[in-house]
Chimera marker file (.cmm) of the C-alpha trace (Angstrom):
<marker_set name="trace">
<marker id="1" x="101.249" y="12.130" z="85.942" r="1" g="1" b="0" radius="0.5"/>
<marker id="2" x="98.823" y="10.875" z="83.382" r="1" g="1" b="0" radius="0.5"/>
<marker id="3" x="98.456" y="7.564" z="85.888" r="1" g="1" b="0" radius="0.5"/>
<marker id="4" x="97.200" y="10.258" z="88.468" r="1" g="1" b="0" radius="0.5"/>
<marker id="5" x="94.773" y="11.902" z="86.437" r="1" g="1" b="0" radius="0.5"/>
<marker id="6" x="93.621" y="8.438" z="85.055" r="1" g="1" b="0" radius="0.5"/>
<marker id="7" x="93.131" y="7.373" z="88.736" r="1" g="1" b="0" radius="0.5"/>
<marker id="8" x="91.566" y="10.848" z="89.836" r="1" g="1" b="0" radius="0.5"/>
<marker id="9" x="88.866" y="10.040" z="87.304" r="1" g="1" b="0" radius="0.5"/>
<marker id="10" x="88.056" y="6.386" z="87.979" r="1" g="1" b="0" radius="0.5"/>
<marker id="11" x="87.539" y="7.810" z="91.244" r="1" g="1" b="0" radius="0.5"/>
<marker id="12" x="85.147" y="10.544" z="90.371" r="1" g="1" b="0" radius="0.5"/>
<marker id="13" x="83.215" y="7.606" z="88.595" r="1" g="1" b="0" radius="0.5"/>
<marker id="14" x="82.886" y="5.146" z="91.184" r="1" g="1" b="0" radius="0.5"/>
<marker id="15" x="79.189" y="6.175" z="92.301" r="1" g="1" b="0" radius="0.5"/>
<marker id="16" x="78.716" y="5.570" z="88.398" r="1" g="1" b="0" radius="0.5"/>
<marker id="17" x="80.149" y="1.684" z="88.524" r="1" g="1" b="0" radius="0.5"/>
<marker id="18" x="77.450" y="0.995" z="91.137" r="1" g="1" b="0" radius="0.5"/>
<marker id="19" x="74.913" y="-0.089" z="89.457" r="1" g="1" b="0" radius="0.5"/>
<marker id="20" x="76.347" y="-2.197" z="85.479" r="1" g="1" b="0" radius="0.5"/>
<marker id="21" x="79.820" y="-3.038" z="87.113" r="1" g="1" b="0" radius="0.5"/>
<marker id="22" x="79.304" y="-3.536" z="91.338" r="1" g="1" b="0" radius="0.5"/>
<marker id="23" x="76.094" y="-5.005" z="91.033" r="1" g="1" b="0" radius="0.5"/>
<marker id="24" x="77.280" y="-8.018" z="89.218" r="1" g="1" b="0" radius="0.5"/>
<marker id="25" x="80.126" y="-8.587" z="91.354" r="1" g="1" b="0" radius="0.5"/>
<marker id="26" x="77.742" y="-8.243" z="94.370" r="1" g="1" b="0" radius="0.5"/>
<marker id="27" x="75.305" y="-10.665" z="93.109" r="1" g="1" b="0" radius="0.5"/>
<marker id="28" x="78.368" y="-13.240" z="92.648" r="1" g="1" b="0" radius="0.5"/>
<marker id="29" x="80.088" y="-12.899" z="95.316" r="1" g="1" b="0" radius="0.5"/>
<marker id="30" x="76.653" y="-13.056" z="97.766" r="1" g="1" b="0" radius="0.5"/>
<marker id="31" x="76.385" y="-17.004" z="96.689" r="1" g="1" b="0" radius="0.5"/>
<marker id="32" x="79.704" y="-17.121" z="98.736" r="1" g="1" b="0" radius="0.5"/>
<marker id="33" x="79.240" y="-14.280" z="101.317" r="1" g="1" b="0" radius="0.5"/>
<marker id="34" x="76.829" y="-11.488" z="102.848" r="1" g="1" b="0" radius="0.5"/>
<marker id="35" x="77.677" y="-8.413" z="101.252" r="1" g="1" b="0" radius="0.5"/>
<marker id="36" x="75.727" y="-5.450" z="103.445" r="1" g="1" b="0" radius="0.5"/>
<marker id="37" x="74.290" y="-2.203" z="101.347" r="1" g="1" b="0" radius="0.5"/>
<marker id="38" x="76.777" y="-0.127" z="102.907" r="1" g="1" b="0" radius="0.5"/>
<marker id="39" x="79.634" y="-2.210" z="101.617" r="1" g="1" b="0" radius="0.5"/>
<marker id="40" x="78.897" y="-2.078" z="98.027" r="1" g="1" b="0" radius="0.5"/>
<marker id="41" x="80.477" y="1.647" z="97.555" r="1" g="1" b="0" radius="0.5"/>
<marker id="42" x="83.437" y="0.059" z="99.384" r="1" g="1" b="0" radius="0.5"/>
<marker id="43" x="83.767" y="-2.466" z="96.311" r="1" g="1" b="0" radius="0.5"/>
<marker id="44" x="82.912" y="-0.164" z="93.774" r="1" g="1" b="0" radius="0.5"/>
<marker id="45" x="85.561" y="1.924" z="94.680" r="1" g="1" b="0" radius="0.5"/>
<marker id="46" x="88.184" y="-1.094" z="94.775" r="1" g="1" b="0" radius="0.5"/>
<marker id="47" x="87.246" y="-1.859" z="91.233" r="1" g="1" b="0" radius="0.5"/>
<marker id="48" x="87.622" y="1.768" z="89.734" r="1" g="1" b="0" radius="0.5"/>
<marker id="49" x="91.308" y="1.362" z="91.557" r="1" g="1" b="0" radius="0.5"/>
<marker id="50" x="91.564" y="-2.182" z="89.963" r="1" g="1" b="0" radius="0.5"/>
<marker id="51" x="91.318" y="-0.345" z="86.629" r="1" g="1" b="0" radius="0.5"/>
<marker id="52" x="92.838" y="2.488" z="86.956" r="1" g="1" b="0" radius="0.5"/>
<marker id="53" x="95.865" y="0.377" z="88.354" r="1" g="1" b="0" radius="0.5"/>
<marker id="54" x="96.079" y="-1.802" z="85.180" r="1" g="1" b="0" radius="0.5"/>
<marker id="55" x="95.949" y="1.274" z="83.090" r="1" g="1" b="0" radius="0.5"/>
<marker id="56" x="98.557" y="3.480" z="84.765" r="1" g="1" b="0" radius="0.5"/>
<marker id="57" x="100.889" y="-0.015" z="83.675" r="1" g="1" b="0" radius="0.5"/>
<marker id="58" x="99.454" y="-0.335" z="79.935" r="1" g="1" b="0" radius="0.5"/>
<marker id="59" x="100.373" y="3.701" z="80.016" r="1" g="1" b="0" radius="0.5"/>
<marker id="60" x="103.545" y="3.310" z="81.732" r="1" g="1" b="0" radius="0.5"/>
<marker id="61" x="102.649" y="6.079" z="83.812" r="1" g="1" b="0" radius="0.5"/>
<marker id="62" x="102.071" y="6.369" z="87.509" r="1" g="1" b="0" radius="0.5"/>
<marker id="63" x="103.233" y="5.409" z="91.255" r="1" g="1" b="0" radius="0.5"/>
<marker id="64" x="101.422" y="3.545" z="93.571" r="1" g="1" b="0" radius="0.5"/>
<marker id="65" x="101.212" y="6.447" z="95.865" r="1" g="1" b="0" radius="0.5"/>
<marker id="66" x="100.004" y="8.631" z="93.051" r="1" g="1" b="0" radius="0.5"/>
<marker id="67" x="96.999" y="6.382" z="91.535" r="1" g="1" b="0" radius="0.5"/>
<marker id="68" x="95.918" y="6.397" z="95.323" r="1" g="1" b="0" radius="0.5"/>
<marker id="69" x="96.141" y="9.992" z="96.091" r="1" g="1" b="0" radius="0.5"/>
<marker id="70" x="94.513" y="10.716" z="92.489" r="1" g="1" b="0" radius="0.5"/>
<marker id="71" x="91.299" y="7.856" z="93.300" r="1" g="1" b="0" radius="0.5"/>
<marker id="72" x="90.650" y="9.159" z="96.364" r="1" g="1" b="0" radius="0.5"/>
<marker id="73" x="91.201" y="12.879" z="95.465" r="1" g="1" b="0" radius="0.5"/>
<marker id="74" x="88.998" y="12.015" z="92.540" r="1" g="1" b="0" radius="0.5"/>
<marker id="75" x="86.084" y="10.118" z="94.671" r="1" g="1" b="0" radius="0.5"/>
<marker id="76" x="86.046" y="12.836" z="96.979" r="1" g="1" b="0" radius="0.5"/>
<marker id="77" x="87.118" y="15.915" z="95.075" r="1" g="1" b="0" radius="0.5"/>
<marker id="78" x="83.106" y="17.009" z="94.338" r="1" g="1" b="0" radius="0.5"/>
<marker id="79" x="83.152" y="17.414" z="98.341" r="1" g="1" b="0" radius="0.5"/>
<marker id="80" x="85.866" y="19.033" z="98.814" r="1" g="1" b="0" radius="0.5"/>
<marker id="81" x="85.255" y="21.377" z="96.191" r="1" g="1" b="0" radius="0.5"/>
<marker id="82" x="82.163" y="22.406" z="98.682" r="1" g="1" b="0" radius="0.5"/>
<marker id="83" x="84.638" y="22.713" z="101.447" r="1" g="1" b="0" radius="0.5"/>
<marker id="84" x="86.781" y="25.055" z="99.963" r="1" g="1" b="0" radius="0.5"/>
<marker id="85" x="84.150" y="27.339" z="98.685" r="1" g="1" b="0" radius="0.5"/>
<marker id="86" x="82.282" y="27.415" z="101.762" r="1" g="1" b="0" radius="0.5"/>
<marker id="87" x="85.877" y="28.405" z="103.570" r="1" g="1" b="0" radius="0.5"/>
<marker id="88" x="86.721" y="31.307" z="100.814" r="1" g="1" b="0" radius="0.5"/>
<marker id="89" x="82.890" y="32.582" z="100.976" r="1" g="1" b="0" radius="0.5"/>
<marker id="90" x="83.333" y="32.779" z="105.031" r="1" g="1" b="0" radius="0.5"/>
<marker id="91" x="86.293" y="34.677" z="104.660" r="1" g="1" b="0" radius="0.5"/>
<marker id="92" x="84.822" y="36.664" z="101.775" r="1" g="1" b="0" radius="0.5"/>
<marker id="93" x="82.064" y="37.555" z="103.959" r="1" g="1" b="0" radius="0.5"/>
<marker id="94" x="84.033" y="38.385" z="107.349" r="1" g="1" b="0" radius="0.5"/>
<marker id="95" x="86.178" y="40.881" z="105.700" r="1" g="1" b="0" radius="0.5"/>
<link id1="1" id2="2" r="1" g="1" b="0" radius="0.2"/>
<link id1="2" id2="3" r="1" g="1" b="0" radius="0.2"/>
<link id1="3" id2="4" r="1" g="1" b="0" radius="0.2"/>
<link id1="4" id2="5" r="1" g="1" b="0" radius="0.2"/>
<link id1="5" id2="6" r="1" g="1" b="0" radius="0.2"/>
<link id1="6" id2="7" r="1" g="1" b="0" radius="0.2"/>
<link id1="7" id2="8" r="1" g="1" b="0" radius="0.2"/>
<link id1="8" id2="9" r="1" g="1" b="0" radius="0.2"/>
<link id1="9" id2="10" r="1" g="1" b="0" radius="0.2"/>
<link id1="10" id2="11" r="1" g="1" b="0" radius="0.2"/>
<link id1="11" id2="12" r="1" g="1" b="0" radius="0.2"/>
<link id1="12" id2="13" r="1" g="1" b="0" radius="0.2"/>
<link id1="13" id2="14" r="1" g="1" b="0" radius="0.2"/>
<link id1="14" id2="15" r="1" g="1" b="0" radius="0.2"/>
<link id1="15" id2="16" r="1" g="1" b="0" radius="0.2"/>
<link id1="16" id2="17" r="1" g="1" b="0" radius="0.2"/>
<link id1="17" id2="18" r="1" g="1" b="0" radius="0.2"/>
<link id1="18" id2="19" r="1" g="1" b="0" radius="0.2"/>
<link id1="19" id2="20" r="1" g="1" b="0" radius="0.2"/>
<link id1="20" id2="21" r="1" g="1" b="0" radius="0.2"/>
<link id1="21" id2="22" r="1" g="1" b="0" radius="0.2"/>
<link id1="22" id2="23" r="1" g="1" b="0" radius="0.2"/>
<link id1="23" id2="24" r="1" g="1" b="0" radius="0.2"/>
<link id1="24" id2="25" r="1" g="1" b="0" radius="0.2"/>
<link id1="25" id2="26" r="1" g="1" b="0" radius="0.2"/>
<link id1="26" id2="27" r="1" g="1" b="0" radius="0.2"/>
<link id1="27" id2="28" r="1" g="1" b="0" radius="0.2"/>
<link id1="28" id2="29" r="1" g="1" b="0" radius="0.2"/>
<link id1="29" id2="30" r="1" g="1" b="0" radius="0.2"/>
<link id1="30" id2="31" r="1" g="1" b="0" radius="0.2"/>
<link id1="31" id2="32" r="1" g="1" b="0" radius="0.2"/>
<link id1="32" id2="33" r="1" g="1" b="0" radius="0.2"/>
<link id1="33" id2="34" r="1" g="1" b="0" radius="0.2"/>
<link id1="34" id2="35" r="1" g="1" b="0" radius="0.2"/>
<link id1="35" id2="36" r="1" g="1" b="0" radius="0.2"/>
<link id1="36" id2="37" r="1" g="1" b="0" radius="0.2"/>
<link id1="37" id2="38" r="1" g="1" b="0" radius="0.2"/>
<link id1="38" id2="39" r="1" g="1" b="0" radius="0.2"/>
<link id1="39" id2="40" r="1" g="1" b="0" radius="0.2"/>
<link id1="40" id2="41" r="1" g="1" b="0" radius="0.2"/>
<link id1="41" id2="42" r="1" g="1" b="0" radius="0.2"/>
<link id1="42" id2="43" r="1" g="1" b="0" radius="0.2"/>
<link id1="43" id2="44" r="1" g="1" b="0" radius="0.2"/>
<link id1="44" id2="45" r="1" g="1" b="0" radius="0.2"/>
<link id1="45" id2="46" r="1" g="1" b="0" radius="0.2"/>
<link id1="46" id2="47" r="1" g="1" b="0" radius="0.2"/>
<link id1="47" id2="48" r="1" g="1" b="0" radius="0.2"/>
<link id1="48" id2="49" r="1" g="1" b="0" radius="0.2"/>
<link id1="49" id2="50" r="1" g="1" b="0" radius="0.2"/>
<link id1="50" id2="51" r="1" g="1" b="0" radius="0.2"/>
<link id1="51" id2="52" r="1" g="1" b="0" radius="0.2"/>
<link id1="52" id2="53" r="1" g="1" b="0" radius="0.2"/>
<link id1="53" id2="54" r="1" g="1" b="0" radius="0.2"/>
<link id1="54" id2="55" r="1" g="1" b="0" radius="0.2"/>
<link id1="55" id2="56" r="1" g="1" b="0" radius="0.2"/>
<link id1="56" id2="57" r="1" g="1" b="0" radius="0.2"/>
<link id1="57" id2="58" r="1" g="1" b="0" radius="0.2"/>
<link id1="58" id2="59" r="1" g="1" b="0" radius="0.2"/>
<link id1="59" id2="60" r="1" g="1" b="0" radius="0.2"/>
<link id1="60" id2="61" r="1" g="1" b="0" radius="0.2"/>
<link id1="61" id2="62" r="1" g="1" b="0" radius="0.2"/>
<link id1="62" id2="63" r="1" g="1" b="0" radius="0.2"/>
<link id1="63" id2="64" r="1" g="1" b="0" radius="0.2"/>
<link id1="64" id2="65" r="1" g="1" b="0" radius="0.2"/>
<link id1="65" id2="66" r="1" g="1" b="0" radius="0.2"/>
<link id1="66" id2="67" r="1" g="1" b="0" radius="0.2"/>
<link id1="67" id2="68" r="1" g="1" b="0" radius="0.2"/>
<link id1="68" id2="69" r="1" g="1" b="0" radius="0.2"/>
<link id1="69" id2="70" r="1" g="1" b="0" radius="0.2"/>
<link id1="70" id2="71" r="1" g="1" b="0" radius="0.2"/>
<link id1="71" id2="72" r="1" g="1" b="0" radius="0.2"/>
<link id1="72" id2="73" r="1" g="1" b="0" radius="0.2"/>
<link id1="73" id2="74" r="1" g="1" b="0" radius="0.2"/>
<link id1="74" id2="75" r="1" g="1" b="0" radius="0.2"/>
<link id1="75" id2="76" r="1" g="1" b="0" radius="0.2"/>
<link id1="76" id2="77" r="1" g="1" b="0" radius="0.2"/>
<link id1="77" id2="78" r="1" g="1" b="0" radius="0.2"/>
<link id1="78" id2="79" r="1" g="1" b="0" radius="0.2"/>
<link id1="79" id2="80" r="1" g="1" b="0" radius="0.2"/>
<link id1="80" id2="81" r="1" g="1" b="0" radius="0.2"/>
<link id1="81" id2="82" r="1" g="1" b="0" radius="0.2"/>
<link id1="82" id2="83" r="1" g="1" b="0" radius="0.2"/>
<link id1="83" id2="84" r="1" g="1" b="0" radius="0.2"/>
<link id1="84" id2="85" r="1" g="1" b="0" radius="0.2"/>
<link id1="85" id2="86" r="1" g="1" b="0" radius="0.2"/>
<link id1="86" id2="87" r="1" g="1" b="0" radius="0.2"/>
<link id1="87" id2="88" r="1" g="1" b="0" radius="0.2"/>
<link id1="88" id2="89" r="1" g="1" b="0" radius="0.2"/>
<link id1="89" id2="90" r="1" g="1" b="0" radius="0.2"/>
<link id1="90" id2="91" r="1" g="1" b="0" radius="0.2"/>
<link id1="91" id2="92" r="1" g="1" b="0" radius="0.2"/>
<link id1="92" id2="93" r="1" g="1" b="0" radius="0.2"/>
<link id1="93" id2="94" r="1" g="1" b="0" radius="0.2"/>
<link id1="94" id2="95" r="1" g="1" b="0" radius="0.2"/>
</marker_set>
């Protein structure tokens, strides 16, 4: 569980990472390869997994299904929180 939440959060901070952690990686990796703008969320959202992997195992805590669900639940959760509220206001309001 406590791999989950660790993920969930390292996924809710990935537009944070963009800038002091991906753009360093970016700027290395372009001496190699083109990196396009529109890939750099993409690897910014690999990294916060990186870590949050290597944590879940110095915690002991965590499957590989769950530090996945909890990333992406966490990278995504601010827009599904919209969703939800938007689809209990509708209903709200039809009744």
């Amino acid at each position: 569980m406590l791999g989950f939440l660790v993920a969930a959060i390292a996924g809710a901070l990935v537009p944070k990472l963009d800038e002091p952690v991906t753009g360093p990686v970016v700027a290395f990796l372009d001496g190699y390869f083109k990196i396009e703008a529109h890939e750099k969320r993409a690897i910014s959202f690999m990294i916060a997994l990186l870590i949050a992997a290597i944590l879940s195992v110095f915690l002991d805590s965590g499957t590989v299904f769950g530090i996945a669900f909890g990333a992406v639940l966490g990278y995504f959760g601010p827009r599904l929180f919209v969703l939800l509220k938007r689809v209990i206001e509708a209903r709200t309001d039809a009744d």
